[in-house]
C-alpha positions in Angstrom: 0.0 0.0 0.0 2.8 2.5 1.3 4.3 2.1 -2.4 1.1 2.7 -4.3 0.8 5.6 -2.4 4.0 6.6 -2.7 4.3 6.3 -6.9 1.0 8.3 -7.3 2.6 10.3 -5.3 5.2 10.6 -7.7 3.1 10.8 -10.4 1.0 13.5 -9.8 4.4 15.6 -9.0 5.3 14.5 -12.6 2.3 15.9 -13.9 2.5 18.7 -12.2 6.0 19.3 -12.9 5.3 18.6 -16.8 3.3 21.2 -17.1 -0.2 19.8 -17.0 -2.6 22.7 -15.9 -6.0 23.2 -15.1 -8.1 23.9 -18.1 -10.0 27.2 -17.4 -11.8 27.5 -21.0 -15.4 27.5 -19.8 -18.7 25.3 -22.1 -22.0 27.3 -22.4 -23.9 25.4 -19.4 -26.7 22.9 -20.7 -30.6 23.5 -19.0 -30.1 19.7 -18.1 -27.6 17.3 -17.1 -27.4 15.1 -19.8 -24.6 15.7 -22.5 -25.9 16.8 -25.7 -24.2 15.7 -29.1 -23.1 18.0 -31.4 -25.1 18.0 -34.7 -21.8 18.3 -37.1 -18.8 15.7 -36.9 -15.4 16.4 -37.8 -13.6 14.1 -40.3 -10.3 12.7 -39.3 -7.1 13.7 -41.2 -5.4 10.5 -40.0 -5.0 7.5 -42.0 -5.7 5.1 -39.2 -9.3 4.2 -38.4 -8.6 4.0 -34.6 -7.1 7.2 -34.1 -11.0 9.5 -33.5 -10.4 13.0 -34.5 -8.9 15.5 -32.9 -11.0 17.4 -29.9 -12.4 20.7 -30.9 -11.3 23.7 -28.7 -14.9 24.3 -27.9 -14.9 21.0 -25.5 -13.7 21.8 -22.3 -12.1 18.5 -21.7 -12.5 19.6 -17.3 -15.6 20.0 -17.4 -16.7 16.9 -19.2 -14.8 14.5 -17.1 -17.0 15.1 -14.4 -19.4 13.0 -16.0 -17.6 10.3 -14.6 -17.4 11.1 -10.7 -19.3 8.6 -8.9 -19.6 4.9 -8.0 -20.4 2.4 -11.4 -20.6 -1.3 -12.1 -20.9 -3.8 -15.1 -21.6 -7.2 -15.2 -18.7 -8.7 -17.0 -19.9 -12.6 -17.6 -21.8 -15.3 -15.1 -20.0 -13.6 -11.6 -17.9 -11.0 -12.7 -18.0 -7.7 -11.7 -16.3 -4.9 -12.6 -17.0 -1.7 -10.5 -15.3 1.8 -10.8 -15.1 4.9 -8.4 -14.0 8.7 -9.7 -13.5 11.2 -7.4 -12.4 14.4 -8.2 -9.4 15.9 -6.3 -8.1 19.7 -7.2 -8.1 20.1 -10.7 -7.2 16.2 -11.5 -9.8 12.7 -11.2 -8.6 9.6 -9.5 -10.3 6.4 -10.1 -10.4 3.3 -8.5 -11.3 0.4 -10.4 -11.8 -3.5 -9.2 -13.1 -6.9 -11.4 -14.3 -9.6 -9.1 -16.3 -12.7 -9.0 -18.1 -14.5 -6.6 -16.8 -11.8 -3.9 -13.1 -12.0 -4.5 -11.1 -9.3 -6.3 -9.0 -10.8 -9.1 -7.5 -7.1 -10.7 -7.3 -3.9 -9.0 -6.2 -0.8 -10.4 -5.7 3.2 -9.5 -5.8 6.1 -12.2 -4.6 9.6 -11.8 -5.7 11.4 -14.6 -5.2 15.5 -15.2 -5.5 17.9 -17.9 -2.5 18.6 -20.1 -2.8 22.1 -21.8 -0.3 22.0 -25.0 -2.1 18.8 -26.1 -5.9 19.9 -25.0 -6.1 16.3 -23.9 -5.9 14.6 -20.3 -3.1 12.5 -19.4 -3.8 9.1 -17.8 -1.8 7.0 -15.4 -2.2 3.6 -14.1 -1.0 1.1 -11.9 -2.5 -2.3 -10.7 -2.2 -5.0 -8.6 -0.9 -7.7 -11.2 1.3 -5.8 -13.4 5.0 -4.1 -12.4 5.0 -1.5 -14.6 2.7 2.0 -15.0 0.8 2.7 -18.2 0.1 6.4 -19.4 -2.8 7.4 -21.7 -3.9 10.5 -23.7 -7.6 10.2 -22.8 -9.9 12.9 -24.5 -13.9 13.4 -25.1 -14.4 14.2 -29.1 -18.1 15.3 -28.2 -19.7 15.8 -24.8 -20.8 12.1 -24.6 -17.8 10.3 -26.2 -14.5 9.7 -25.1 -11.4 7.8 -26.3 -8.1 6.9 -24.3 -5.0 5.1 -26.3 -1.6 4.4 -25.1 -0.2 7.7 -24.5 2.9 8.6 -27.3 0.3 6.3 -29.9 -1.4 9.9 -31.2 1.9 10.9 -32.2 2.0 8.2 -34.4 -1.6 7.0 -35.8 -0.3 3.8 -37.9 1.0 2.0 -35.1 -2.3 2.4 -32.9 -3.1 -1.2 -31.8 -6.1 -0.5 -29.0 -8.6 2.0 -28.7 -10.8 2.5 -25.7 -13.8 3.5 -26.2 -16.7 5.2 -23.6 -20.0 6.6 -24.8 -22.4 7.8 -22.3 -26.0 7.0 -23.3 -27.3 9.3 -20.2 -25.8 10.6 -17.3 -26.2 7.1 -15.6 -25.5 4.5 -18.1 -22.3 4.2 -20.8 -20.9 1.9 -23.0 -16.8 0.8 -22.6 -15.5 -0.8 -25.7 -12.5 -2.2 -26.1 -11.1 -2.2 -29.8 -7.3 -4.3 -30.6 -6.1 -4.0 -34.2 -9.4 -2.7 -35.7 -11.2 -5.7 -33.7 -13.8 -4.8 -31.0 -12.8 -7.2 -28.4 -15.3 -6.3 -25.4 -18.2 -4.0 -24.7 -19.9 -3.7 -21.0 -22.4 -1.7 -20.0 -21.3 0.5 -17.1 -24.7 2.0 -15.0 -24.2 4.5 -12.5 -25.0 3.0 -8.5 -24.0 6.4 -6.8 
């Protein structure tokens, strides 16, 4: 425990250090709280099909994590459970995300994941509980309601994207995670929103 503490730690003081800021550009507030989706899309320049396209200036990528602070859960097959925390903390979200079946936790993970101006994008990190080494992901929303996250240092160079992640919120309480390897969806879940 004292060393996952200890290299989020770290991490956020990277982050910090790196020049990730707060994002202070400011999205005309909606009458409700459901994300609405634009009504023109944006084609992408890139020549690989997983890359989505780049996020518009208008989205304030802050604002729209948001969505995801709160407890939720997605049945992942007969006993498997896959539940996910975000809480916001200054300027940055951290997540706390566990599978599990029949009551026993079989992965567990932490995710740190803060705004990075010069790329309008946020910057993801992760560590878990069966793998040594920490992953980083550029992690953006393309619209209010969808959001992609690849390996980070990937969107610098399109043709060698292998996996895409995928999240599109259907409502404030439900979205759908897709997992896509080599231009081949692998999973999707429902995720619903429990509190």
């Amino acid at each position: 425990m004292k060393i996952l503490c200890l290299t989020l730690t770290i991490v956020f003081c990277l982050i910090c250090s790196t020049g990730l800021l707060a994002q202070t550009t400011q999205t005309k507030s909606n009458q409700s709280n459901v994300p609405q989706v634009p009504t023109t899309q944006t084609k992408s320049s890139q020549s690989n099909a997983l890359i989505p396209p780049a996020t518009s200036s208008k989205i304030s990528q802050i604002d729209l994590m948001k969505i995801w602070i709160g407890t939720w859960k997605a049945e992942m097959g007969k006993d498997i459970i896959s539940t996910m925390e975000c809480k916001s903390i200054y300027n940055a979200f951290e997540f706390h995300s566990t599978i599990e079946t029949k009551g026993k936790v079989i992965v567990d993970w932490k995710n740190l994941v803060g705004y990075d101006k010069s790329s309008d994008r946020m910057i993801e990190s992760e560590v878990m509980n069966n793998n040594s080494e920490m992953t980083l992901y550029s992690f953006w929303f393309s619209s209010p309601t969808k959001c992609q996250k690849i390996i980070l240092g990937d969107d610098d160079n399109p043709d060698k994207v292998k996996i895409v992640y995928t999240y599109e919120f259907k409502s404030p309480d439900n979205f759908i995670s897709t997992e896509v390897r080599n231009n081949k969806t692998i999973n999707s879940y429902s995720f619903q929103k429990v509190k």
